[in-house]
Backbone as CSV, one residue per row, in Angstrom:
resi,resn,N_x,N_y,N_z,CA_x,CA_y,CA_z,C_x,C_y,C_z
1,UNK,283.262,97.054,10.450,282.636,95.747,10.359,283.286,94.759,11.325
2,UNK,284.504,94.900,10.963,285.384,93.817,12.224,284.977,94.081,13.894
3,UNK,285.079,95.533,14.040,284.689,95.657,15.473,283.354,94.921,15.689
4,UNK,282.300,95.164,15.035,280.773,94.792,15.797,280.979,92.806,15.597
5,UNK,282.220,92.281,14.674,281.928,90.823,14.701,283.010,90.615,16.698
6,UNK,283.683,91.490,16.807,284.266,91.572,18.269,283.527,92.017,19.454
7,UNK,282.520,92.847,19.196,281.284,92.913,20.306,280.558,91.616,20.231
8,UNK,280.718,91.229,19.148,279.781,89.981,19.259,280.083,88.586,19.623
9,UNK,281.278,88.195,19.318,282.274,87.332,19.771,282.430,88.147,21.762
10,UNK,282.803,88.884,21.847,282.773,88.911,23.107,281.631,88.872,24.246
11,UNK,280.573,89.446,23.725,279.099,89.006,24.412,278.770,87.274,24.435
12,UNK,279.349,86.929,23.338,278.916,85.258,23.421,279.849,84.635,24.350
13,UNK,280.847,85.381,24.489,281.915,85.038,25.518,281.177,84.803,27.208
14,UNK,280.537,86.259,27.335,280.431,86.462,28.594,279.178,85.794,28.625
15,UNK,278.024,85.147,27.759,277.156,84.243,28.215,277.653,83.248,28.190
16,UNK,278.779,82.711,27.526,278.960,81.390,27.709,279.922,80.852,29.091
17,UNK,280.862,82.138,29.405,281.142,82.015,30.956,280.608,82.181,31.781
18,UNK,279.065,82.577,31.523,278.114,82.988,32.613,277.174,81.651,32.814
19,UNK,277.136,80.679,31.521,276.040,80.047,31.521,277.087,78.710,32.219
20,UNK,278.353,78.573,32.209,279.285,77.610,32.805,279.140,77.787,34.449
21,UNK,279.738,79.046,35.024,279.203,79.444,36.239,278.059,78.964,36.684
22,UNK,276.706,79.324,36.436,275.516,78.662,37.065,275.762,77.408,36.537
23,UNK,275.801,76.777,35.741,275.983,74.838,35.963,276.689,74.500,36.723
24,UNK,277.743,75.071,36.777,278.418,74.616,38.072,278.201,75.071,39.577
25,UNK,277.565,75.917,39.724,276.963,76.120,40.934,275.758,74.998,40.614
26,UNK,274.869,74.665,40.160,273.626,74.003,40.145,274.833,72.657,40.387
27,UNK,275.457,72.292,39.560,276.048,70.661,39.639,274.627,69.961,39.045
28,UNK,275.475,68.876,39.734,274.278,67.809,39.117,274.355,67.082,37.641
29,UNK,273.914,66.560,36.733,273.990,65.960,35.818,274.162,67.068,34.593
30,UNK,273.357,68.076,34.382,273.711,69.049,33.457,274.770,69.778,33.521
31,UNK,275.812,69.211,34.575,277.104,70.077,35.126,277.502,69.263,34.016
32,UNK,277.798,68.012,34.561,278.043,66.647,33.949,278.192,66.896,32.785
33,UNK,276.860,66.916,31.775,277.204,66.871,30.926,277.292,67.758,29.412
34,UNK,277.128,69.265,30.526,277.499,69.933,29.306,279.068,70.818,29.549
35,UNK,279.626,70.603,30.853,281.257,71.547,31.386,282.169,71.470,29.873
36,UNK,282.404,70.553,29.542,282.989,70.086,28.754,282.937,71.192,27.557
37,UNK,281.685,70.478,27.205,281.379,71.362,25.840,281.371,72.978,26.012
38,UNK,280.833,73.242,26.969,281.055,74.854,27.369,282.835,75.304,27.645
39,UNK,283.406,74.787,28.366,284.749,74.821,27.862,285.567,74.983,26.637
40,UNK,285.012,74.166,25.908,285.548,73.781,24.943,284.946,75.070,24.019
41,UNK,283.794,75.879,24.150,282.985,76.547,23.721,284.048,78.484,24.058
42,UNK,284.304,78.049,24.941,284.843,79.347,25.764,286.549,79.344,25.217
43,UNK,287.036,77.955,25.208,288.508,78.252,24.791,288.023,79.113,22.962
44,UNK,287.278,78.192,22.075,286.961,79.083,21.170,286.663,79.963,20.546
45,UNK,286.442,80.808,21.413,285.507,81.833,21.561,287.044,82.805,21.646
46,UNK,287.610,82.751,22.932,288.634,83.383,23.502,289.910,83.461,22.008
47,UNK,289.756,82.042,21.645,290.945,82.140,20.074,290.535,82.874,19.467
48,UNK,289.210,82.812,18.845,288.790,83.616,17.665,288.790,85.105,18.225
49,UNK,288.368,85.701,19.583,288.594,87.176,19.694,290.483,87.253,19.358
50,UNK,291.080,86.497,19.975,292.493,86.897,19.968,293.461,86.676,18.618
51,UNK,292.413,86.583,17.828,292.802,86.127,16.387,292.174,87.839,16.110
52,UNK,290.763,88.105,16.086,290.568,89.557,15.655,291.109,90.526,15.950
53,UNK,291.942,90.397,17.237,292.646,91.634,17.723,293.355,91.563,17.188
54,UNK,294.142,90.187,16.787,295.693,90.529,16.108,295.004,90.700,14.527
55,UNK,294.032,90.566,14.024,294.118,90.800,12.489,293.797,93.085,12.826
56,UNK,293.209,93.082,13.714,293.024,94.264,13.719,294.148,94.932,14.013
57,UNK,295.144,94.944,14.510,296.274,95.346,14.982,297.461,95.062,13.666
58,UNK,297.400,94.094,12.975,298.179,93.622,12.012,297.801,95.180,10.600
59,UNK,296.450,95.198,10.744,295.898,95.846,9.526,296.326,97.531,9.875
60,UNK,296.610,97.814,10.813,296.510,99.749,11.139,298.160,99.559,11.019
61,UNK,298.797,98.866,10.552,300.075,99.296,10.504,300.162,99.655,8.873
């Protein structure tokens, strides 16, 4: 069960660094005003996988 919530946390990862990439290539006002929140979207993302690895790693001992 834990693994498929870590495929899934990590796919939202790679659209949400994918969907940062093209805004920032486009620029412009939707750079403006969503970088932030997509950042802020991606540091979260990145905690919560590195929180599952360590609960997964914590648990096989």
């Amino acid at each position: 069960m834990i693994y498929y919530i870590l495929v899934i946390l990590i796919i939202a990862l790679f659209l949400v660094i994918m969907a940062g990439v093209i805004l920032m290539g486009k620029g412009g006002k939707a750079n403006f005003k969503y970088s932030n929140k997509l950042m802020v979207a991606r540091v979260t993302l990145q905690g919560s996988i590195l929180l599952i690895i360590l609960l997964m790693y914590l648990g096989h001992k």
